[in-house]
N, C-alpha and C positions, 0 to 999 in steps of 0.2 A: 747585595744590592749595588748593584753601579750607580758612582755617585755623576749626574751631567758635566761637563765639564764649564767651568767659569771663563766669564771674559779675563784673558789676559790683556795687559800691557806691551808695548813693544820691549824686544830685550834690552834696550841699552836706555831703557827709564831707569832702572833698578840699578843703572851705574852712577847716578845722577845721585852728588851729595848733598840733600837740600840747603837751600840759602841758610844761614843762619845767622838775623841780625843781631847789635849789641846790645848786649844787656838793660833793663830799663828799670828794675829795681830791686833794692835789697831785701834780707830778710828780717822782720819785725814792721815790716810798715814805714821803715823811715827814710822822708823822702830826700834822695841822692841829687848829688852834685854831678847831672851826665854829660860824660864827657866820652861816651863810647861809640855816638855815631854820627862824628862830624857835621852837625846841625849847626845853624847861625845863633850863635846863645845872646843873640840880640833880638832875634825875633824878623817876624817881614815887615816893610813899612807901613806906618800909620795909614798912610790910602789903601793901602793892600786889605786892611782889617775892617776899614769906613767900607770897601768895596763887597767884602764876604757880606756885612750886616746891611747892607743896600740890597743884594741881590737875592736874602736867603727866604723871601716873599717868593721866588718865582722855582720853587726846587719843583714844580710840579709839575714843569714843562722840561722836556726834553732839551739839551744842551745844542749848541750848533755843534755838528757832529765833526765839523772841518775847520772850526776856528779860526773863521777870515779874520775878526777884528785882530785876536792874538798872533795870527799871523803876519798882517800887515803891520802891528808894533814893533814886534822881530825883526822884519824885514826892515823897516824905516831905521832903527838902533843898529842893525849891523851892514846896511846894504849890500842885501839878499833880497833874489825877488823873490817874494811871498808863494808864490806857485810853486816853489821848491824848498818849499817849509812843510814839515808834519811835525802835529802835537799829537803824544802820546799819554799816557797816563805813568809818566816820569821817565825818564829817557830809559830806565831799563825796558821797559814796553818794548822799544826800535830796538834797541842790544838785542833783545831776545827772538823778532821776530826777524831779522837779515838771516840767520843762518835757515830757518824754515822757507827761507825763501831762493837762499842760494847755496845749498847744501843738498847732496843727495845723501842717504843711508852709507856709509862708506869713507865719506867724504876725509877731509880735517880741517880745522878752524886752529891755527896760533895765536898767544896770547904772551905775556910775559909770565915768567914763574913767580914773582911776586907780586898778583894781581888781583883786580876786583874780582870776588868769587863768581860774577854771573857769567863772566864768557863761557869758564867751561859748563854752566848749567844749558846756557844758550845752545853752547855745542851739541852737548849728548840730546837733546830734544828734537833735535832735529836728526838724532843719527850719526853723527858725527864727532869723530876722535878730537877731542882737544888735546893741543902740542904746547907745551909749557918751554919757551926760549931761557935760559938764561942771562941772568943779569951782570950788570958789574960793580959792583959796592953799591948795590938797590938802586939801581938808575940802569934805565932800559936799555938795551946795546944791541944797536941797530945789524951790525954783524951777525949776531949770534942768531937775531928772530929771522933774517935771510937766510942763515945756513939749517934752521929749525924748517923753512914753507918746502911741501913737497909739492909734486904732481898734483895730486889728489887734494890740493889748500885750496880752499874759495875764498876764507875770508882770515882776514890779520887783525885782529882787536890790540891800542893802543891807547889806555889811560895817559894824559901827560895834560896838568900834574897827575902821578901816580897815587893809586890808592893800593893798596896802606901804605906806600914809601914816604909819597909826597914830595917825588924829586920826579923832576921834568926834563926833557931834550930839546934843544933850541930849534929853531925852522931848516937852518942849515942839516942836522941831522934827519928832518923829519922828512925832510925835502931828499936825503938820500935814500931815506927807507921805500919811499914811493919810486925813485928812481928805478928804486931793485927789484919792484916785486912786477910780474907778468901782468900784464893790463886785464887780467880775465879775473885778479885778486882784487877783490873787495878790501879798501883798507878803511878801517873804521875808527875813527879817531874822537874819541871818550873827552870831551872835554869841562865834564863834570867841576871844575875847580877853577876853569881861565879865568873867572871875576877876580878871582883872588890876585889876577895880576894887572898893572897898571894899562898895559900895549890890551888893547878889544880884542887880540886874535894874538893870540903871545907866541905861538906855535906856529903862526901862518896854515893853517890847518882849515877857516872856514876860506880862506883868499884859493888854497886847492881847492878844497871843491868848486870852486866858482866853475873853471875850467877841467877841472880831470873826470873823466867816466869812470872813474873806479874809487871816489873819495868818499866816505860820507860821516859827518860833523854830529856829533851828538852834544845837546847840554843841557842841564835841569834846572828849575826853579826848588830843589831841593835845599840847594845850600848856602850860595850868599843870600839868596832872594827870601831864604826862612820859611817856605813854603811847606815842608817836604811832608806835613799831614795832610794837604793837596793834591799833591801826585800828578806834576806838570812836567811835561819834558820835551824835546822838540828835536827833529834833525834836521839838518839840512846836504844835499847832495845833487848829483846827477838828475836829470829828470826823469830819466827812466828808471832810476832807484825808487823814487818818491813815488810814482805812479804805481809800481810794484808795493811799496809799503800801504800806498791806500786802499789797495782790491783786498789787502789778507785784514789788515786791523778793526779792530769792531766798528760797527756801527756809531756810537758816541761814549770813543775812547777818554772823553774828560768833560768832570762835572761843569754845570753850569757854575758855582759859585768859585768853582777853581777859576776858570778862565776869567773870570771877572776881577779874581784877584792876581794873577797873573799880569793881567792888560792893565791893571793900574801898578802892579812892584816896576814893570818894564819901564812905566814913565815916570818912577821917582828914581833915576840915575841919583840924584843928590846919596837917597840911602844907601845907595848899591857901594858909593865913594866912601861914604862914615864909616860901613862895615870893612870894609878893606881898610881903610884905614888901623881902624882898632882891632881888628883879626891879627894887623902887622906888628902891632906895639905888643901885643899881648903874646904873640908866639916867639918874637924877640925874647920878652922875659923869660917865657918858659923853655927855652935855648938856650939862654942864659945858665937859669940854676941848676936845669943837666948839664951842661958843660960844667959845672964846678963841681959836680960830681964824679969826674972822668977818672978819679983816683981809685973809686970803686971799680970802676969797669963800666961806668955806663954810659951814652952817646946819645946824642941828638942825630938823626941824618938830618941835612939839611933840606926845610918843606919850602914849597911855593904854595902851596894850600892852605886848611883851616886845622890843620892837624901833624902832631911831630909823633914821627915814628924812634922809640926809644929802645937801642938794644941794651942789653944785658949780659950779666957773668950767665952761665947755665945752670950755675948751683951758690946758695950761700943766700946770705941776708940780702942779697942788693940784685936776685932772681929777677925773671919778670913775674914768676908766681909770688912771691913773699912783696913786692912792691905794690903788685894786685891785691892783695891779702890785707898789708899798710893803706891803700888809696880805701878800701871798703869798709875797714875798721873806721876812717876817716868820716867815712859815708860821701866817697868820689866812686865811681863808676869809669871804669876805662876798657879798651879793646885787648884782649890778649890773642895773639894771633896764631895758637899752635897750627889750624887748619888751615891754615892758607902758608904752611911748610915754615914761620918764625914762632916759635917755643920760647925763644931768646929774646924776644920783643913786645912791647908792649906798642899801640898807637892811641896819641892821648889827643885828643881834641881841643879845640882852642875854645877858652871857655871867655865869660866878662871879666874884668878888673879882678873883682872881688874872686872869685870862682878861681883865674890861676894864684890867686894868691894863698887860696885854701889848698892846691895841689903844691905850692912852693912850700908849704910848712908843715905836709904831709911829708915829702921829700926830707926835708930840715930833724923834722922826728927821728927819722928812719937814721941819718947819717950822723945822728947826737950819741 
């Protein structure tokens, strides 16, 4: 008997190595210290939360599908016109949909080699070979992802700060990255982490896009904003990028009770100030007591972010798997990052007062 034949998927799905996020709890039930996915462990501001329980009467009506009021917040905080803002359902939403939209089958899309795992998912979905540049001691090097774009590149994906590194390129380098690449290359600059920095545009990154046809800015309410069980995210760019993002993206890309709490985190700058602040005092610490660890083998690279990337010996007690093994016994939770090519590394998240203090005596254990 012949069997019909089944709907396939295109061929280059099955290249595609699903996301996979961190870890969220252990085993027997006991609840963890997580510090695996760069979340604000302070939480979003008190209006952000008065806003969700204000608005969760109305989940019955469709969201504004275009999110003028959140737009116009955005816009008034960073001046950007609003018309060249899209809110997505967290900025991976915009990551993922620019290659569907300027990529053909064939194509390739660069990223850095030690980078957020969506670009290359964004790639192959679209068809397209993701080119992995090399770095230079975990810090992006703008040479190497020039000498990485082919003919065939549509688009150059650019975390800064970096995720998992957590180390950033100043505007002067970012300013020569765009210099270099062919005006027909989309550069897309991930700025998932800028609150973390004092300067609103630390990269000079949304000030291009203001004026270049080929820029475009991404940033989430995932991370200082505390949001990120919300799933807000927003770009900004060219206007014929943004117009191309609106024909392909859903109908009503973000809930109504997000964007409500979105348009009130945006207008409590005060908290946005607190959390950087204490993001800064506390990743200092935890800097700190890896550095006095360095007799073992292990490193802090240094973050601009919420999160320190910590290398490691590759074998012995002071592994990143047996410190992994030490944080869990603990009952902390952290990132181990074999699949995104660091074995040797661990990325631990910046937690409260309390929380790195619990990782600082985890540490203390292990080195006693």
């Amino acid at each position: 008997m012949t069997v019909p034949p089944a709907p396939r998927p295109n061929p280059w799905i099955g290249a595609i190595a699903p996301y996979t996020p961190g870890e969220a709890k252990l085993p027997g039930g006991v609840e963890p210290i997580k510090l695996s996915s760069n979340e604000n462990p302070w939480g979003p501001s008190p209006v952000a939360i008065a806003a969700i329980r204000a608005h969760a009467h109305g989940v019955h009506r469709y969201p504004d599908g275009a999110a003028h009021r959140l737009r116009e917040r955005i816009g008034f905080l960073h001046g950007l016109d609003p018309a060249r803002i899209v809110v997505g359902t967290g900025s991976d939403d915009i990551l993922q949909l620019l290659p569907l939209i300027y990529c053909a089958a064939g194509d390739s899309v660069v990223h850095v080699r030690h980078g957020f795992m969506v670009y290359p998912i964004a790639a192959r979905r679209a068809g397209a070979e993701p080119l992995a540049a090399p770095d230079r001691d975990y810090v992006a090097d703008v040479d190497a992802i020039l000498a990485t774009v082919r003919t065939d590149t549509r688009i150059v994906y650019l975390a800064n700060p970096n995720n998992p590194t957590g180390t950033m390129i100043p505007p002067a380098e970012l300013a020569r990255l765009h210099a270099g690449l062919r005006p027909d290359v989309l550069l897309v600059v991930d700025q998932a982490y800028a609150e973390y920095q004092d300067d609103p545009d630390p990269d000079g990154a949304l000030a291009l896009a203001r004026t270049a046809a080929n820029v475009v800015v991404t940033r989430t309410f995932s991370k200082i904003y505390g949001l990120g069980g919300l799933r807000v995210g927003w770009g900004s760019g060219p206007a014929a990028v943004i117009e191309a993002l609106n024909r392909v993206r859903t109908p009503f890309p973000t809930a109504s009770v997000s964007l409500a709490a979105a348009e009130a985190a945006v207008a409590d700058q005060e908290w946005v100030v607190r959390c950087r602040e204490a993001n800064r005092t506390e990743r200092a610490r935890l800097e700190a007591a890896i550095g006095a660890l360095g007799n073992h083998g292990l490193r802090a690279v240094p973050s601009a972010a919420n999160f320190v990337l910590v290398t490691c010996p590759e074998a012995g007690p002071f592994s990143a798997a047996a410190i992994k093994a030490r944080f869990e016994a603990d009952g902390i939770i952290v990132r181990h990052l074999p699949g995104q090519g660091l074995p040797h590394a661990l990325r631990i998240s910046v937690g409260t007062h309390d929380e790195t203090g619990r990782v600082i005596e985890s540490l203390a254990r292990l080195a006693a």
